[in-house]
C-alpha positions as CSV (number, residue, x, y, z in Angstrom):
1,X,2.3,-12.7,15.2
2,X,0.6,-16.1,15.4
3,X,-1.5,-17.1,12.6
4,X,-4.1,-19.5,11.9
5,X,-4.5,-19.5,8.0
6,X,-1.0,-19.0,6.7
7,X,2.9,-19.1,8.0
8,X,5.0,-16.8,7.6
9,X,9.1,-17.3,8.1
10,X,12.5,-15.4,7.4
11,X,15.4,-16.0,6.1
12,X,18.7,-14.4,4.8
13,X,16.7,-11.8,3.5
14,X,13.7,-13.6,2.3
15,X,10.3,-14.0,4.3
16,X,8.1,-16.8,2.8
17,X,4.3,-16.3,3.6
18,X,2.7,-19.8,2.8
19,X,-0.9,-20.0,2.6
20,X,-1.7,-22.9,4.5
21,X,-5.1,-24.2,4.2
22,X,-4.3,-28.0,2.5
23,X,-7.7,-29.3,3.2
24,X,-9.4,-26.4,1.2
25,X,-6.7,-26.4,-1.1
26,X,-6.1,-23.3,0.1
27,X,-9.0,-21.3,-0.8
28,X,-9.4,-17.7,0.3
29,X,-11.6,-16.6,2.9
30,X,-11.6,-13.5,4.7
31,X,-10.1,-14.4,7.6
32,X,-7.3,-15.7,4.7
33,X,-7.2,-12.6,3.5
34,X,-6.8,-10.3,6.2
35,X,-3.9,-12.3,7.8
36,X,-2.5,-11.9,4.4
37,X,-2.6,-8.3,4.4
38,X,-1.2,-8.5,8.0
39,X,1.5,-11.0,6.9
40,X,2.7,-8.4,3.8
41,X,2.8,-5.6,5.9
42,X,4.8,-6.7,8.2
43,X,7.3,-8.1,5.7
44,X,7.3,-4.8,3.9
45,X,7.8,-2.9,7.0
46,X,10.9,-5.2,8.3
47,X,14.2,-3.3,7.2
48,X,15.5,-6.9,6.7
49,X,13.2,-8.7,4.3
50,X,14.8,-7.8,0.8
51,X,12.1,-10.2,-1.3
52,X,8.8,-11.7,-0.2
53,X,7.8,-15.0,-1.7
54,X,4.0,-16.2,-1.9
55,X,3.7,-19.9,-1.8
56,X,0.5,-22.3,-1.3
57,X,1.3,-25.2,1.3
58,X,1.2,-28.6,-0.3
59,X,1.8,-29.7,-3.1
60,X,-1.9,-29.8,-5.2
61,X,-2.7,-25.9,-4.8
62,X,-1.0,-22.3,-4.6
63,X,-4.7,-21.2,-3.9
64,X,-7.8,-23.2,-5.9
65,X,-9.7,-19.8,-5.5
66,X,-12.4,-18.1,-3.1
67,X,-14.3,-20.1,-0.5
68,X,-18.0,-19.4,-2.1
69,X,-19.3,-20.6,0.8
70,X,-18.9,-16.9,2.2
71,X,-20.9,-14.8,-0.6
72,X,-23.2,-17.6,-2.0
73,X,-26.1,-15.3,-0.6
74,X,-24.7,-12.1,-0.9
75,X,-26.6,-9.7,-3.1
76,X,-25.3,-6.3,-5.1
77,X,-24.3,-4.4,-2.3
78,X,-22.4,-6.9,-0.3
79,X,-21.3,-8.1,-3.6
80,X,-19.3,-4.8,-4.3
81,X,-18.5,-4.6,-0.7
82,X,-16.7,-8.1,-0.9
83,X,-14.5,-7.0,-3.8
84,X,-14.1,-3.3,-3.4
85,X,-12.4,-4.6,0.4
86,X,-10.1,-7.6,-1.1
87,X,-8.8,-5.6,-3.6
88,X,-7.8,-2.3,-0.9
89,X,-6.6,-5.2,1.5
90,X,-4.3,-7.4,-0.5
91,X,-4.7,-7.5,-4.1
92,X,-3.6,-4.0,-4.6
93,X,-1.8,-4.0,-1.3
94,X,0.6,-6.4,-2.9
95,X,0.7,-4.9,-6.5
96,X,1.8,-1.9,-4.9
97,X,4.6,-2.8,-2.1
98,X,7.9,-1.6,-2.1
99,X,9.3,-4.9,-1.8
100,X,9.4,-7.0,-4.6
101,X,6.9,-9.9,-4.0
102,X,7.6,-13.6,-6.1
103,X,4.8,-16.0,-6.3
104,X,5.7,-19.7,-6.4
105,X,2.8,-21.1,-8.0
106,X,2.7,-25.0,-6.6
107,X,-0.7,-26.2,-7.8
108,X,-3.7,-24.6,-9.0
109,X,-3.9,-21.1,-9.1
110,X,-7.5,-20.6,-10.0
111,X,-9.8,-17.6,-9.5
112,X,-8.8,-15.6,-6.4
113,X,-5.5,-18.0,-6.5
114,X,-4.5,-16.4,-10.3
115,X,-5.4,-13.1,-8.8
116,X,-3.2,-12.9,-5.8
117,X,-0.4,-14.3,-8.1
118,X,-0.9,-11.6,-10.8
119,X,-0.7,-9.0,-7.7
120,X,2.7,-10.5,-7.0
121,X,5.5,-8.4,-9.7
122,X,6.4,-11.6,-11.0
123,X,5.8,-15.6,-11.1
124,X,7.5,-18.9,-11.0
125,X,5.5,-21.8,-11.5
126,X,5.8,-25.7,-10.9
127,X,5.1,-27.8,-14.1
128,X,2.0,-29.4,-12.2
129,X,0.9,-25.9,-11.7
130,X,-2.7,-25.3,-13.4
131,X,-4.3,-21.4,-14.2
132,X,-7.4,-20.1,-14.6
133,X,-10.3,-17.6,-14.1
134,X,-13.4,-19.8,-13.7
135,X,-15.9,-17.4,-12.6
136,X,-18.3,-17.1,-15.1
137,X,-19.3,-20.5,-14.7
138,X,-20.6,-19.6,-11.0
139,X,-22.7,-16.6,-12.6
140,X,-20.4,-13.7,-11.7
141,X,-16.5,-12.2,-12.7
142,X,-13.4,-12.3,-11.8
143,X,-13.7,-9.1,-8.3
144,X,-10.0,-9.2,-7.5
145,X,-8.2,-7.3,-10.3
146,X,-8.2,-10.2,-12.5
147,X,-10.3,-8.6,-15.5
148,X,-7.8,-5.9,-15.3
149,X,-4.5,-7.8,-15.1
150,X,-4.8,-10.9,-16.6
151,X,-4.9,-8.6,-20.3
152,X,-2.3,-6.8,-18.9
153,X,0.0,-9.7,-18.7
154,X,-1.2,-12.1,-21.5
155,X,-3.0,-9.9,-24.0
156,X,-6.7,-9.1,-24.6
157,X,-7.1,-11.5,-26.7
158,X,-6.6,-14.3,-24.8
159,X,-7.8,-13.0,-21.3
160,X,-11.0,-12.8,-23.1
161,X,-11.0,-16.5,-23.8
162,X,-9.9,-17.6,-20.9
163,X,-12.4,-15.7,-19.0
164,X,-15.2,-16.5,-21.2
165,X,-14.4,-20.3,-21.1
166,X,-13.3,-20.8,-17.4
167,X,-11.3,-23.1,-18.2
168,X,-7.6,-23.5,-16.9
169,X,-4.2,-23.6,-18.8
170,X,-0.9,-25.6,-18.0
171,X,1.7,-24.0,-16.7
172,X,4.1,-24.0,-19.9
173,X,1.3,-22.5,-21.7
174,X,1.2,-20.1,-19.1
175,X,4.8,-19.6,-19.6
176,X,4.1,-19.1,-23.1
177,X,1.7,-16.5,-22.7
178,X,3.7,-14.1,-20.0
179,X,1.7,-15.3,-17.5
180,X,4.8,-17.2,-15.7
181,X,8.7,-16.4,-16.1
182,X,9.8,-19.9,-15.3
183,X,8.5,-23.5,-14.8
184,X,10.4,-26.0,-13.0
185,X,9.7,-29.3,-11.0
186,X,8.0,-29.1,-7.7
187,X,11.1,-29.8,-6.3
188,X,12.8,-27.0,-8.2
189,X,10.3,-24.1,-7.5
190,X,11.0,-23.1,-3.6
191,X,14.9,-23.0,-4.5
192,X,14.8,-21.2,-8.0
193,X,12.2,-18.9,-6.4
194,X,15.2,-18.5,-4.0
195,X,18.0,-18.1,-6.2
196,X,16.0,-15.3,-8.4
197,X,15.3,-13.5,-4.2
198,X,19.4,-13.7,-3.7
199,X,19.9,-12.2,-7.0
200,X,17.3,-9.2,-6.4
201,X,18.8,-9.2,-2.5
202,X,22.3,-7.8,-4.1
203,X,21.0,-4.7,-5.6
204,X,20.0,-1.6,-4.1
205,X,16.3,-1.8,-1.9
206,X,15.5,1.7,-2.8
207,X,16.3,2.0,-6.5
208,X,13.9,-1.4,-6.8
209,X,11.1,0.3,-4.7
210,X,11.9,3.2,-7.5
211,X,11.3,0.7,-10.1
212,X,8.2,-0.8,-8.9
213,X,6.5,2.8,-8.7
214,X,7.4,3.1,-12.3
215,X,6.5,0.1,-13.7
216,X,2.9,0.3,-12.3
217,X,2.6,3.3,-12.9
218,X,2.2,2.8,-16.6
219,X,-1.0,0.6,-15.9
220,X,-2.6,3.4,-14.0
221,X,-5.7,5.4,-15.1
222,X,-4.2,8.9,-15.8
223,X,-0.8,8.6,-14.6
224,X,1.9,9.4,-16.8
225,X,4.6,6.4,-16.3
226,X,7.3,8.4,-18.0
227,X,6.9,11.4,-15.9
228,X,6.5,8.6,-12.9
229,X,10.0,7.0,-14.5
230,X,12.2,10.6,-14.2
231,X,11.1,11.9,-11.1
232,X,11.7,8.3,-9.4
233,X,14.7,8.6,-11.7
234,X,15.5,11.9,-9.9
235,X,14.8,11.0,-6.9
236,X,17.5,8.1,-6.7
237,X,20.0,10.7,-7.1
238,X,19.6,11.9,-3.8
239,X,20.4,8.7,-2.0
240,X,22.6,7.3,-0.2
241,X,23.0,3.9,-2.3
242,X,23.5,5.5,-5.6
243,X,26.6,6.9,-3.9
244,X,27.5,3.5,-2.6
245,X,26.4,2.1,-6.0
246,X,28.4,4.8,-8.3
247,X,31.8,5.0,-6.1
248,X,31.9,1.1,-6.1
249,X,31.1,0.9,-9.7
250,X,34.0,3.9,-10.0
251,X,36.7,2.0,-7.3
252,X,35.6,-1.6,-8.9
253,X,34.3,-3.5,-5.8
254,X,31.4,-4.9,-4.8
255,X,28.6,-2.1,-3.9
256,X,27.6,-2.6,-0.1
257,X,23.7,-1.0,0.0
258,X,23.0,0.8,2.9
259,X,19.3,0.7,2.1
260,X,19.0,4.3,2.3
C-alpha cells in the first residue's frame, strides 16, 4: 500500500513504520492517523513481521504532537468525537496488538507524540529525545490515553505534574522515571531498537501475544489480570510451539517456532 504520511518497510522480521512528516515535525493529523492504523494492521496481520518498530523521520521529532489546526473550532461534541475515534483507531489499536510494538523515540515526543509512544509495549529513546504532555496550556487535556497511561508508567505523582505544567522532560529523566528503557545516541537508537526486535524475534510469537493479553489486562477496568495470566497460561499448552519449545529445551537445541 502506497502512503502519503508515513513509510512503512520490512525486514528480517522487523517492519519499521516511520512517520514521515519532517516539515510538521511530524505532527498528527487524521489522515496521519488513519494510515497509521492501516500501516499497524497490516504489520500485525503479516505472518512474517515478528516486531513492529515506530519511529519519527528526521532527526528533531518522533511526533511534536497533534496538528491543532484540525480541531481549533471544534466544540464538545466534535471534541469527544475527535478523541473517542483516535483512541479506537490507533492508540488502543496499538496497546492492544499481538505483536510487540518498540517505539524509537528520535526527537520530541510531545502530546499526541508521548501518547502513541506510551501505546507502543515499550520505548527506546535518543538522548536528544524531549517528553511531554503540553495540553493544558492550549485549554484542553491530554484525548489520546495519555491521562490514563502516563500514571500507569511513571507514577501519579509525577503524571500529575507533568500534566499540570506542560512542560517536557529529557530523555534520561524519562529513563529515570519508567517512561523509557534505554537512551542511546541518535545514531545508536535504530540499531539497539533492532537488536532488542532480534532478541524478541527468537522466542515463540504466540506465547508473546499470550503475554501481551496478560500484561494489559491488569490496567483494565474490571478485568482480573491473574485470571487473564492462567487461562492465557493454559491456553499455551495447547500449542504447537510449547511443544517445539519444551522438546528442544528437553533434547538441548535451539527451539525452531512454528508460530503456531
Amino acid at each position: 500500500m502506497t502512503y502519503e504520511n508515513i513509510l512503512s518497510d520490512y525486514q528480517n522480521g522487523i517492519t519499521t513504520i516511520t512517520i514521515n512528516r519532517p516539515s510538521k515535525l511530524n505532527a498528527l493529523n487524521k489522515a496521519t492517523i488513519e494510515e497509521l492504523h492501516e500501516a499497524f494492521k497490516a504489520a500485525n496481520n503479516d505472518n512474517e513481521t515478528k516486531v513492529i518498530i515506530i519511529t519519527g523521520s528526521g532527526e528533531k521529532a518522533f511526533v511534536a504532537g497533534a496538528d491543532i489546526s484540525e480541531f481549533a473550532n471544534f466544540n464538545i461534541e466534535n471534541g469527544g468525537k475527535l478523541a473517542a475515534k483516535g483512541q479506537e483507531l490507533l492508540f488502543d489499536f496499538v496497546e492492544h496488538l499481538s505483536t510487540p510494538v518498540i517505539a524509537a523515540v528520535n526527537g520530541f515526543a510531545l502530546g499526541g507524540g508521548l501518547e502513541l509512544a506510551m501505546a507502543a509495549h515499550f520505548r527506546v529513546a535518543s538522548d536528544n529525545a524531549k517528553m511531554g504532555l503540553p495540553e493544558v496550556s492550549l485549554g484542553v487535556i491530554p484525548g489520546y490515553g495519555g491521562t490514563q497511561r502516563l500514571p500507569q508508567l511513571v507514577g501519579k505523582g509525577r503524571a500529575m505534574e507533568m500534566i499540570m505544567t506542560a512542560g517536557m522532560i529529557d530523555a534520561n529523566t524519562a529513563k529515570d522515571y519508567g517512561l523509557v528503557n534505554h537512551v542511546v545516541t541518535q545514531e545508536e537508537l535504530i540499531p539497539l531498537t533492532k537488536k532488542i526486535a532480534s532478541k524478541i524475534i527468537r522466542n515463540s510469537t504466540v506465547a508473546i501475544s499470550k503475554a501481551i493479553k496478560a500484561v494489559n489486562a491488569n490496567y483494565q477496568d474490571g478485568v482480573n489480570g491473574y485470571e487473564t495470566e492462567i487461562k492465557q497460561f493454559g491456553d499455551c499448552f495447547g500449542t504447537e510451539d510449547f511443544k517445539e519449545g519444551t522438546t528442544a529445551f528437553l533434547e538441548k537445541r535451539k527451539a525452531e517456532f512454528p508460530g503456531k
